[in-house]
C-alpha positions as CSV (number, residue, x, y, z in Angstrom):
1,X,-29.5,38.3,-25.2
2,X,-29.4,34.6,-26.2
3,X,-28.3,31.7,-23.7
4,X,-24.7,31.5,-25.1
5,X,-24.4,34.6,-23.7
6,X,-24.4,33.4,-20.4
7,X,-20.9,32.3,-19.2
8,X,-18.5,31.3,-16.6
9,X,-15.3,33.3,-16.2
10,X,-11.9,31.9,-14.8
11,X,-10.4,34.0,-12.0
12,X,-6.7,35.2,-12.0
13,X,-5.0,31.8,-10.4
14,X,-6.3,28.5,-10.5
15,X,-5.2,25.6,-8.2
16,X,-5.2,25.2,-4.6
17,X,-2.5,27.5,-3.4
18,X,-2.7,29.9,-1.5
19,X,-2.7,33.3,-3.3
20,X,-5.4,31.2,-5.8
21,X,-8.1,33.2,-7.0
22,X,-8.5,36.8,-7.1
23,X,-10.3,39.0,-9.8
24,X,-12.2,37.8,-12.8
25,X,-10.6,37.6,-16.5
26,X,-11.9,37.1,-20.0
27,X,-11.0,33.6,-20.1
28,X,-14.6,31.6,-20.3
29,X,-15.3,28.0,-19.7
30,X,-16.7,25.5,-22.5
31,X,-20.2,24.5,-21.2
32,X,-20.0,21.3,-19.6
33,X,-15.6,21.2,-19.5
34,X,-15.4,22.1,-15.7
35,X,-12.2,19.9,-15.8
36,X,-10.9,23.0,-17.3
37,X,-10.9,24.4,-13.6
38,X,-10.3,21.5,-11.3
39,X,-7.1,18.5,-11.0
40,X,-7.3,15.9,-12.5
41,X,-8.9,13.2,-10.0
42,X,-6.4,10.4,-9.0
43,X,-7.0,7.3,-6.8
44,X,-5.3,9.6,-3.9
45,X,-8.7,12.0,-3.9
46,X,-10.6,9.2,-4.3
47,X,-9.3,7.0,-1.3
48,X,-9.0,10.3,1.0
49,X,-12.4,11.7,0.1
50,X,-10.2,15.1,-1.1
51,X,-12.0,18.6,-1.6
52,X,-10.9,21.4,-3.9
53,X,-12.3,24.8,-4.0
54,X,-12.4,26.9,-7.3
55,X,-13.1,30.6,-7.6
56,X,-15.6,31.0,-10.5
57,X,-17.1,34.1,-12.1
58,X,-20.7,33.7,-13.6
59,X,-21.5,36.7,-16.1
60,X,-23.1,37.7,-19.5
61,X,-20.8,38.6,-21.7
62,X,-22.4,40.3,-24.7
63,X,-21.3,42.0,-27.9
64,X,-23.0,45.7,-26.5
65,X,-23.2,46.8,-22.8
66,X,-25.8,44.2,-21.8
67,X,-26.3,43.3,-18.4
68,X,-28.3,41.2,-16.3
69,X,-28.7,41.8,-12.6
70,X,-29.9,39.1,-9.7
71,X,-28.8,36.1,-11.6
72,X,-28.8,32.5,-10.7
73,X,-26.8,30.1,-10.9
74,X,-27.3,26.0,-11.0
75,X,-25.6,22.9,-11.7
76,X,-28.1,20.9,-14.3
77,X,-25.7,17.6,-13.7
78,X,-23.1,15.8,-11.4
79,X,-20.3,14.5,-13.0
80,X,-20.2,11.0,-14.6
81,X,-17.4,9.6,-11.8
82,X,-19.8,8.4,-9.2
83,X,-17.3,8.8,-6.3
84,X,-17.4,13.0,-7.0
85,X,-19.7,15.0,-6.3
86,X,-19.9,19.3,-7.6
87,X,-21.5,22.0,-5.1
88,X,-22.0,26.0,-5.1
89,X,-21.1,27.5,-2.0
90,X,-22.6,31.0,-2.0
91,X,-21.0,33.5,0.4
92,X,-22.0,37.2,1.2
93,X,-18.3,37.4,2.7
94,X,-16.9,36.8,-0.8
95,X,-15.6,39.2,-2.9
96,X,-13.4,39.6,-6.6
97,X,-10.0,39.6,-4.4
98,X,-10.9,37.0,-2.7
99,X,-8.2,34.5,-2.6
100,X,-8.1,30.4,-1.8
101,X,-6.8,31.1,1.7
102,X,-10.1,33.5,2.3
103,X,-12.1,31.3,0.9
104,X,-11.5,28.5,2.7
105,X,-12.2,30.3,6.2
106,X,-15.6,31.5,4.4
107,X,-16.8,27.6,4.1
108,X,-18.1,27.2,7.9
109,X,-20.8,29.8,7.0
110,X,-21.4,29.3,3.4
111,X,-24.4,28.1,1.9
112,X,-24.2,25.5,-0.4
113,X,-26.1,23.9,-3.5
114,X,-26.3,21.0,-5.6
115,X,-28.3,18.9,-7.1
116,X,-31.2,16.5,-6.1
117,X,-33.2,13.8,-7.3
118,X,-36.9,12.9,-7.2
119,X,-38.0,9.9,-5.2
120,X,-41.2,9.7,-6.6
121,X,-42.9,10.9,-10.3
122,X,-43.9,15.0,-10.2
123,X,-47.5,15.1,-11.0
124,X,-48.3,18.3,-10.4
125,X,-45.8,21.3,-9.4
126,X,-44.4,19.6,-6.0
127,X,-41.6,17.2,-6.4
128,X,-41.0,14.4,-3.5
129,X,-37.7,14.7,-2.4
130,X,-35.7,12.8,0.2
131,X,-33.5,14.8,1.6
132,X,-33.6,18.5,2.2
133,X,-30.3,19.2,3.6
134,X,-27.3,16.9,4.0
135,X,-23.7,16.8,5.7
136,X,-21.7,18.7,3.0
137,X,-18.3,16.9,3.5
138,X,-18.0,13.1,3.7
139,X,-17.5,11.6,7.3
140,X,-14.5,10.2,8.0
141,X,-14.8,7.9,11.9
142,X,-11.3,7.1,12.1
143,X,-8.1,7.3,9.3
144,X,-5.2,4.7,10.4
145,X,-1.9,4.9,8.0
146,X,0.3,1.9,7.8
147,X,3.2,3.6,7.0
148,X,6.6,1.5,6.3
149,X,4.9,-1.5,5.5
150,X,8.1,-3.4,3.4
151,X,8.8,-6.6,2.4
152,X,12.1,-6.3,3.8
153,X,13.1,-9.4,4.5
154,X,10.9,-11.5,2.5
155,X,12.6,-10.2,-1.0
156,X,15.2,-14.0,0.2
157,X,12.1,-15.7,1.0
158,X,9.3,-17.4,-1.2
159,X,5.5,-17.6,0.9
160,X,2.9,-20.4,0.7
161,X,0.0,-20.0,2.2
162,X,-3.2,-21.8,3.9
163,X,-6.6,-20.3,4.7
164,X,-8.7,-21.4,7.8
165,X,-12.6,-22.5,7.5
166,X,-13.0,-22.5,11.5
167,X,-10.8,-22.7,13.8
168,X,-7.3,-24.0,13.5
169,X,-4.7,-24.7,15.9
170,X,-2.5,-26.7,14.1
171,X,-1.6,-26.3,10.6
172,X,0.2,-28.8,8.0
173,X,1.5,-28.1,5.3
174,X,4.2,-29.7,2.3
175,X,6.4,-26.9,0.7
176,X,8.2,-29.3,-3.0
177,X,10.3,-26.4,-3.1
178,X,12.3,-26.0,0.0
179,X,15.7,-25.8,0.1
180,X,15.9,-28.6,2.9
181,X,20.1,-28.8,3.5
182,X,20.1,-25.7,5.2
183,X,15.8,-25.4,5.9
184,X,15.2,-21.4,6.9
185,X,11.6,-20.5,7.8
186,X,8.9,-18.9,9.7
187,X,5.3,-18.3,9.9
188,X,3.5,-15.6,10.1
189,X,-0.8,-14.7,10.8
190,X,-3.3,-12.5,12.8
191,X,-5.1,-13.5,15.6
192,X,-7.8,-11.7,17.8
193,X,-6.6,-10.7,20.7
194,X,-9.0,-10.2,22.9
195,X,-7.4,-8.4,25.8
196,X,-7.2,-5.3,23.1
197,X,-10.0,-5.6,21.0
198,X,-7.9,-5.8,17.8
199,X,-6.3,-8.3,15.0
200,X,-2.9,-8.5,16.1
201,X,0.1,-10.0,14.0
202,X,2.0,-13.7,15.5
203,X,5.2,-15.1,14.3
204,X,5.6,-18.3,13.9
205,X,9.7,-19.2,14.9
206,X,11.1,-22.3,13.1
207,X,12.2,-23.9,16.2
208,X,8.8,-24.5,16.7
209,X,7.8,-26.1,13.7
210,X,8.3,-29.9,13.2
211,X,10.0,-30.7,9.7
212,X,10.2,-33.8,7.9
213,X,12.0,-33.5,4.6
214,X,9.5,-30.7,3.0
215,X,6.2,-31.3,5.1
216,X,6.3,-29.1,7.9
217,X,3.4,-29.5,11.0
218,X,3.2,-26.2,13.4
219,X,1.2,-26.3,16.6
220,X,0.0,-22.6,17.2
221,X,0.8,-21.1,20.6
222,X,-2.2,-21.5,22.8
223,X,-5.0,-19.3,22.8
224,X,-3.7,-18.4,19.7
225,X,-5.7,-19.9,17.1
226,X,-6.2,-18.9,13.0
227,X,-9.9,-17.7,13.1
228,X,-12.3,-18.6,10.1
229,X,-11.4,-16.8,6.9
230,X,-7.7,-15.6,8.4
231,X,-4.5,-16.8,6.3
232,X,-1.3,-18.4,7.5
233,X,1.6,-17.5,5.6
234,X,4.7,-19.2,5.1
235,X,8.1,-17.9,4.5
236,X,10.9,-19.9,3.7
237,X,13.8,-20.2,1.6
238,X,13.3,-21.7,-1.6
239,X,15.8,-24.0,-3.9
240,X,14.5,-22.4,-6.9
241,X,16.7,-19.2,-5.7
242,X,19.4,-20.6,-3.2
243,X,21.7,-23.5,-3.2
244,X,23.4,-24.8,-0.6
245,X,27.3,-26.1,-0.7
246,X,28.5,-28.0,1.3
247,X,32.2,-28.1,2.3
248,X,35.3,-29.8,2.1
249,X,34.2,-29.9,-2.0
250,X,35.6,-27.0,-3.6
251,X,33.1,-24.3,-4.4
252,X,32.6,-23.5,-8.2
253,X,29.8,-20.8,-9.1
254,X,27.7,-20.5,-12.4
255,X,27.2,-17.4,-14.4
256,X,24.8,-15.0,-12.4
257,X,25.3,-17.0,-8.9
258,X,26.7,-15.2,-5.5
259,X,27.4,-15.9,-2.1
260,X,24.6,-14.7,0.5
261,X,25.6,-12.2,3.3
262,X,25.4,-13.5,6.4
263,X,24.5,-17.3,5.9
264,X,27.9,-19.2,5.0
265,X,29.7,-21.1,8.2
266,X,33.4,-22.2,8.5
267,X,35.4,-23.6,11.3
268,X,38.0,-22.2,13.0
269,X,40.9,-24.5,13.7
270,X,42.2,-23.7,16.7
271,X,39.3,-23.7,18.4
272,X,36.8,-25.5,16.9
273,X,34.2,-22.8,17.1
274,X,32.3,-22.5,13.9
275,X,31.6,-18.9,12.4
276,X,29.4,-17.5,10.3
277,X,30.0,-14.4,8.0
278,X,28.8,-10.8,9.4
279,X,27.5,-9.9,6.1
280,X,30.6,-7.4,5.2
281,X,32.8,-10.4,4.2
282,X,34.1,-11.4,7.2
283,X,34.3,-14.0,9.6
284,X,35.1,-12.7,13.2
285,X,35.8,-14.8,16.5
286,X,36.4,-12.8,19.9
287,X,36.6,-9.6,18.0
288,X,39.4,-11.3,15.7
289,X,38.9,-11.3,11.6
290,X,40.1,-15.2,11.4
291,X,39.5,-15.2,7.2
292,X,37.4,-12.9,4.6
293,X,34.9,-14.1,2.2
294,X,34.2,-12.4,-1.7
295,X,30.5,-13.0,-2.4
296,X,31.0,-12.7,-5.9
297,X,33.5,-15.5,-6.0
298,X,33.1,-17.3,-2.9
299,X,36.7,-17.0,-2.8
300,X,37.9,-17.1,1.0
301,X,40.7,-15.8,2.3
302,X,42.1,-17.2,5.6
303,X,43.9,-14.9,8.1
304,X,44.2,-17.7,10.7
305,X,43.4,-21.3,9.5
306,X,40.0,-22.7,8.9
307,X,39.2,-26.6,9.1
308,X,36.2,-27.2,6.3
309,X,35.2,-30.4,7.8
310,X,32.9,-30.1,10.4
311,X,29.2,-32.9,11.7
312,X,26.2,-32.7,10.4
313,X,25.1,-30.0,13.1
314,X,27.3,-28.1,12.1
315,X,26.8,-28.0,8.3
316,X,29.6,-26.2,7.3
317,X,29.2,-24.4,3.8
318,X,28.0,-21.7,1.5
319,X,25.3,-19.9,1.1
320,X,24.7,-19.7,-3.0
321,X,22.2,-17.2,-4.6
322,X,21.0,-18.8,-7.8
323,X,20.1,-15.3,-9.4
324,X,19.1,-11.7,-8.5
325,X,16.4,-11.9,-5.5
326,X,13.4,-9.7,-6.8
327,X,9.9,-10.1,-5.1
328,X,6.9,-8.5,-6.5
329,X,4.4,-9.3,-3.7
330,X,3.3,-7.9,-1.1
331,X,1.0,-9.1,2.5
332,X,-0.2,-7.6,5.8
333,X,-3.4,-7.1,7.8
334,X,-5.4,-3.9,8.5
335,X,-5.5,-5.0,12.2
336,X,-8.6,-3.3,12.6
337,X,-11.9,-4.8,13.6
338,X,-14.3,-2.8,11.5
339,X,-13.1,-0.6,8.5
340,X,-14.4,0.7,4.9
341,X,-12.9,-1.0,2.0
342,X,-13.1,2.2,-0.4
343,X,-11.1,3.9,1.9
344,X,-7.9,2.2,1.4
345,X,-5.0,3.3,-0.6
346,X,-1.6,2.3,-0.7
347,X,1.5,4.2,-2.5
348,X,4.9,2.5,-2.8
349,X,8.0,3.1,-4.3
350,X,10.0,0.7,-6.2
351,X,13.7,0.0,-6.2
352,X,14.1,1.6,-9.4
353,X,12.4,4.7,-7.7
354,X,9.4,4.5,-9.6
355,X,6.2,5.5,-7.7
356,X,3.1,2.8,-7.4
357,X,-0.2,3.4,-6.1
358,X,-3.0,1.7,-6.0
359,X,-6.8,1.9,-4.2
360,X,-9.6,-0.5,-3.9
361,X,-13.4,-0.8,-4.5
362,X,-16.2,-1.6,-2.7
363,X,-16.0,-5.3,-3.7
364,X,-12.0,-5.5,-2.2
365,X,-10.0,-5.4,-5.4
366,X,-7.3,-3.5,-5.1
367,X,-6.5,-1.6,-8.6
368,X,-3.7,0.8,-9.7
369,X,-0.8,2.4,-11.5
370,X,1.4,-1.1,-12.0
371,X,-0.6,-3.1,-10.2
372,X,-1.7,-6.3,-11.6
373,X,-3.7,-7.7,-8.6
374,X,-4.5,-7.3,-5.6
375,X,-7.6,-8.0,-2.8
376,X,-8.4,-7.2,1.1
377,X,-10.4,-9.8,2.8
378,X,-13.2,-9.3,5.3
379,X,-10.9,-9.7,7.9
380,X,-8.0,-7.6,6.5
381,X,-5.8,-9.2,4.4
382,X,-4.1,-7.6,2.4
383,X,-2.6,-8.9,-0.7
């Protein structure tokens, strides 16, 4: 009997359903290719510290009638991805029709064996060993799953943002970019909030922040400050991707240009009260469609007459999308006080209906299928 004649057999079903399993066939593993057996790992087992099981049958399988009774088996290596880990679990309950959903029950009382390593150089035949016996499955304190997380909103709106190296309660920034005849903005950060023991999100309103021309100064609410290390983010509406136009002048649109939904204000005449499209092209006073709007031309179609001259409070005009809006970025915070960074994962979808995921390290880079960049802070930033 030679040592090649030692082998692992592959059982009937592999995977993780249920009816996995079951008795042993002829089909051998290569020594060493146990990734014949198991999934491939992605960054979802990785961030979720995921466990498979996998029916194996150790044997000798030799030319004659050989056998070999009261064998043991070992594992001589762990696999080269540091973040998994390969055990034995030995059960007296476990039998050839065993199947995954047997199995799995058997785990509470199995015994289980891996590998070890010395602490200190064997001189003689005792070997110095740290541990004995350790928890077999990772520990997991808490899990918390942000689920919904969009950027909504934000795909008409560009972000600056500032970072705080104590404690700020007033922050001042200039934004060259923003679209400043019709200014749309808000701010957005966490805070600690002490009452609940957690990061909690605040929104900035733009009433509240003091504008002149593109330099904007907000005073955060009291008791409210942007702790050390914390961002502020800015959202606001840039002139690289909207311009604004202004009535009486006649509107006139360049290739790839549209009308925003739900930002464009005319006057009624009768009246004098100014409207402002409902975002399904039309304008609507006391229940009453007074004219329609085409966002692809801009064209507007009065039912009752409008007046287009209007103050400067009132700022009567259109709303003009310079291009298609498409944002590629992404922020939030954990909100949570204390948390691992290699437990994090995120999986997205794009509008396209492609899937995204990525997961981060140790350090707080954040890697991943289509993923360029990305980090989390020490106090939960994402980005």
């Amino acid at each position: 009997m030679l040592r090649e004649d030692l082998k692992i057999f592959k059982p009937e079903r592999l995977g993780s359903a249920p009816n996995a399993g079951g008795y042993r066939t002829n089909s051998a593993i290569q020594s060493g290719k146990l990734n014949d057996v198991f999934s491939a790992i992605s960054e979802v087992e990785h961030a979720s510290s995921a466990f498979e099981i996998v029916k194996l049958y150790p044997a000798v399988a030799t030319g004659d009638a050989s056998s070999l009774n009261r064998a043991h088996v070992f594992i001589s290596d762990q696999p080269d991805d540091k973040l998994v880990s390969t055990l034995i679990a030995e059960s007296s309950s476990l039998t050839d029709a065993s199947l995954f959903v047997d199995m799995s029950q058997m785990l509470r009382t199995a015994k289980y064996h891996g590998t070890t390593t010395t602490t200190s150089e064997a001189s003689g035949n005792t070997l110095s060993l740290r541990d004995v016996s350790r928890t077999v499955a990772p520990m997991t304190i808490k899990r918390i799953a942000h689920v919904g997380v969009q950027i909504g909103e934000v795909s008409q709106y560009r972000t600056t943002t500032i970072e705080s190296f104590g404690t700020m309660t007033q922050v001042n920034l200039d934004v060259p970019d923003l679209l400043i005849e019709n200014p749309d903005y808000y701010g957005t950060y966490s805070y600690w909030a002490s009452g609940w023991q957690r990061w909690a999100l605040e929104r900035v309103f733009s009433n509240t922040i003091s504008r002149t021309g593109t330099a904007l100064k907000i005073d955060l609410p009291v008791g409210k400050p942007l702790a050390k290390g914390k961002i502020f983010t800015l959202h606001y509406r840039s002139n690289l991707d909207f311009r604004w136009h202004q009535f009486p002048a006649a509107v006139s649109l360049v290739s790839g240009e549209s009308i925003a939904k739900g930002q464009n204000r005319v006057k009624r005449a009768s009246n004098g009260t100014v409207l402002v499209d409902d975002g399904e092209g039309h304008f609507v006073d006391q229940g009453y469609v007074i004219a329609t709007i085409d966002y692809e031309t801009g064209l507007i179609t009065e039912v009752e007459p409008l007046s287009y001259n209007g103050t400067i409070s009132e700022n009567l005009g259109l709303m003009i999308v310079r291009g298609e809006q498409v944002k590629k970025l992404v922020q939030f915070n954990l909100n949570l006080p204390l948390f691992d960074l290699g437990s994090f994962y995120i999986k997205c979808k794009t509008a396209a209906g492609s899937d995204i995921s990525a997961a981060c390290d140790s350090a707080g880079n954040i890697t991943g299928s289509s993923v360029s960049t990305g980090s989390i802070s020490a106090t939960g930033d994402v980005s």
